[in-house]
C-alpha positions, 0 to 999 in steps of 0.5 A: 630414829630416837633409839639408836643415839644411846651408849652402853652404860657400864656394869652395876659394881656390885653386879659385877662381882655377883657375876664374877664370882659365879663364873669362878669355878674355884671351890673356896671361893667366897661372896662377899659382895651381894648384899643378902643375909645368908645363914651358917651354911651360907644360904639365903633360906626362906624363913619359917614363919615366911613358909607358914604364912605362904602355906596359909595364903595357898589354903584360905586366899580366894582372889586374886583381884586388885587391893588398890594403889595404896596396898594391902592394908593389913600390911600397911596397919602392920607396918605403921606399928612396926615403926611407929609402936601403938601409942605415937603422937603421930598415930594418936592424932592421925598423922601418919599415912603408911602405903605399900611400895614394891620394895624399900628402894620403891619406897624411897622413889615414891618418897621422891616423887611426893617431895618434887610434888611438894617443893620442885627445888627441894635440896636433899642431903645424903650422907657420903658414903651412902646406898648408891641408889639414894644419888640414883633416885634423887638424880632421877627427880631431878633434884639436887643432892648434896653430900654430909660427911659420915665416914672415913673408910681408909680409917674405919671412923664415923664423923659425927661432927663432921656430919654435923657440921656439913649440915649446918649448912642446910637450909631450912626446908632441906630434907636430910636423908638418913639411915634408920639403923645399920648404915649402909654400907658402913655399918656405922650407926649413931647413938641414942645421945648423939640421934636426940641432938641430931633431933633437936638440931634439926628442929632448930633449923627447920629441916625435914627427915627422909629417913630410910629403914631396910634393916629393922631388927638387925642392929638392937631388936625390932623395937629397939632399932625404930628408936629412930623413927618414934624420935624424929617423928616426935619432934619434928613435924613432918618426916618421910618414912622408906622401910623394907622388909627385904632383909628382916623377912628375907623376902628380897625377890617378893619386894616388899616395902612401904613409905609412911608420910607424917604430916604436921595435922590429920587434915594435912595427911588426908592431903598430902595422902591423895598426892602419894597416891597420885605418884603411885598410880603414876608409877605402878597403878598397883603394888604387888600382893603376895609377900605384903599378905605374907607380912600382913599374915605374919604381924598379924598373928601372934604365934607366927610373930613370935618365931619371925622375932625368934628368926631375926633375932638369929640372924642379928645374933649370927651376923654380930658373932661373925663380927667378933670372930672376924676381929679376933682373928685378924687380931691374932694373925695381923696385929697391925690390921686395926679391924677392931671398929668391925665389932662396934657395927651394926647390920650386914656391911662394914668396909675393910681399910684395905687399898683398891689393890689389896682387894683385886688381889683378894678376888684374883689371888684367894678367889674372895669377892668384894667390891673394889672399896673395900666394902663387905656383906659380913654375913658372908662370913661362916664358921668354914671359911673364915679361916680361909678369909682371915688367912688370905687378909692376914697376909696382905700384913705380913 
């Protein structure tokens, strides 16, 4: 028998707590920990243009049959523009292939899998701390990962020179993965001055970007936060692109993502192309169809554009608001709590400096779930019950 020599892997942290607090019958309690967008009500609703987008699929699509391995291509078109805008040097000189993947985490696994492919010793660098998946994927490639500093969060302070002294000891051809914009899970991004020497550092020594976008539109604005993208790509001659549409469509359950290759040459992204499309075929054969059409409708159609802008625009506003609030709060009722970093983040997480202790007694004491290091979803916070979370911290303090 082969089946029968495994022991029981433990629970995924951040479904722990999403069962935990499900199990809590007790009326204020608060989530904290699943990593979802949820609005003033505290739900996770379908989008408008996502309702009108559907409403159009159930009326005009006639088939169901297979796309292809690579996707939907109105989906794939839309989303090169998303990342890359309409006048690139990568878009111009057809270096860039953009493929349809389930999911951003899909994304990044084919991205993966392609760089096996490419260099079967390739060395990935991953910031600490980082989405647990990225060591995840990269261990399952069989790939060796190392670790750059970005964070203290006992201080709630980013390392840029740190990180950039980590990754002077990357060697040429290693691939840094990086996060587009809203790290996650610190919230803590880097500047446009600081992403322009991170460019021309890595350009020095020869390095290639993984870069992994999930929340476009959360941190600036949807054009704003590819500046990422459009800069790197521009200097350096190769990256590898992961983006999501979980977030910014609030699509999660759909799996909607894709993985854009830039090649140094068209004739190199022809090839390089064929080789995703083999991962793919490998893993999947075919990616699923209905929220890519939702995407494709939606970019593709200027009206439902606009009110899928005007929607993410909300929810960034909505998410910033709750920071400042937060803040403010904890300002006035801890003094000596320092939170005042939360404000200065992007995106839905950020980690509270409390010790592991502090946390348990949140979750067993107030009934406020989080994960263990201190890491919450700030969209979890609402106008009701941030007094009751704010209270419950504050005291922790006094």
């Amino acid at each position: 028998m082969i089946l029968s020599g495994l022991e029981a892997v433990g629970d995924d942290p951040i479904l722990l707590v999403s069962t935990l607090f499900r199990a809590d019958d007790n009326p204020n309690k608060v989530d904290l920990g699943v990593g979802v967008y949820k609005d003033a009500d505290g739900n996770t609703a379908i989008l408008e243009c996502v309702k009108k987008a559907e409403e159009y699929l159930v009326k005009n699509q006639e088939t169901k049959a297979y796309l292809s391995p690579a996707g939907n291509p109105g989906f794939n078109d839309a989303i090169k523009e998303l990342l890359f805008g309409t006048d690139h040097p990568v878009l111009k000189e057809n270096r860039v292939v953009t493929f349809q993947a389930p999911g951003g985490t899909g994304a990044i696994r084919i991205g993966i899998d392609f760089l096996k492919t490419c260099k079967p010793d390739a060395t990935v660098w991953v910031s600490d701390p980082t989405w647990p998946n990225h060591y995840g994927i990269v261990d399952a490639a069989n790939l060796t990962a190392k670790t750059y500093r970005y964070y203290n969060m006992k201080k709630g302070l980013f390392l840029f020179d740190e990180m950039m002294e980590d990754l002077g000891q990357a060697n040429e051809g290693d691939v840094i993965l990086l996060h587009g914009c809203c790290h996650n899970a610190s919230g803590a991004d880097l500047s446009n001055e600081q992403w322009n020497l991170v460019a021309d550092f890595m350009l020095e020594r020869k390095l290639v970007p993984f870069i992994d976008i999930a929340y476009q539109g959360f941190a600036n604005g949807i054009e704003k936060d590819a500046y990422v993208v459009k800069l790197l790509c521009d200097k350096l001659p190769e990256a590898i692109v992961a983006s999501s549409c979980s977030k910014n469509f609030a699509i999660y359950r759909d799996r909607v993502g894709a993985v854009s290759i830039v090649s140094a040459t068209e004739d190199l992204s022809k090839i390089n192309g064929s080789h995703v499309l083999k991962v793919v075929r490998s893993i999947y054969s075919m990616p699923p169809d209905h929220g890519a059409a939702v995407v494709s409708h939606i970019l593709n159609n200027v009206e439902l554009r606009n009110l899928w802008i005007k929607e993410v625009d909300e929810m960034r506003t909505r998410v910033k608001e709750m920071r400042h609030k937060f803040v403010t709060q904890m300002a006035e009722k801890a003094p000596s709590s320092d939170f005042g970093y939360i404000a200065e983040q992007n995106g839905m997480f950020s980690y509270l400096t409390l010790t592991p202790e502090q946390t348990q007694i949140l979750i067993k004491e107030h009934h406020i779930y989080m994960m263990a290091n201190g890491r919450v979803n700030i969209a979890g916070l609402t106008l009701s019950n941030m007094d009751y979370v704010t209270d419950a911290i504050a005291s922790l303090f006094n």
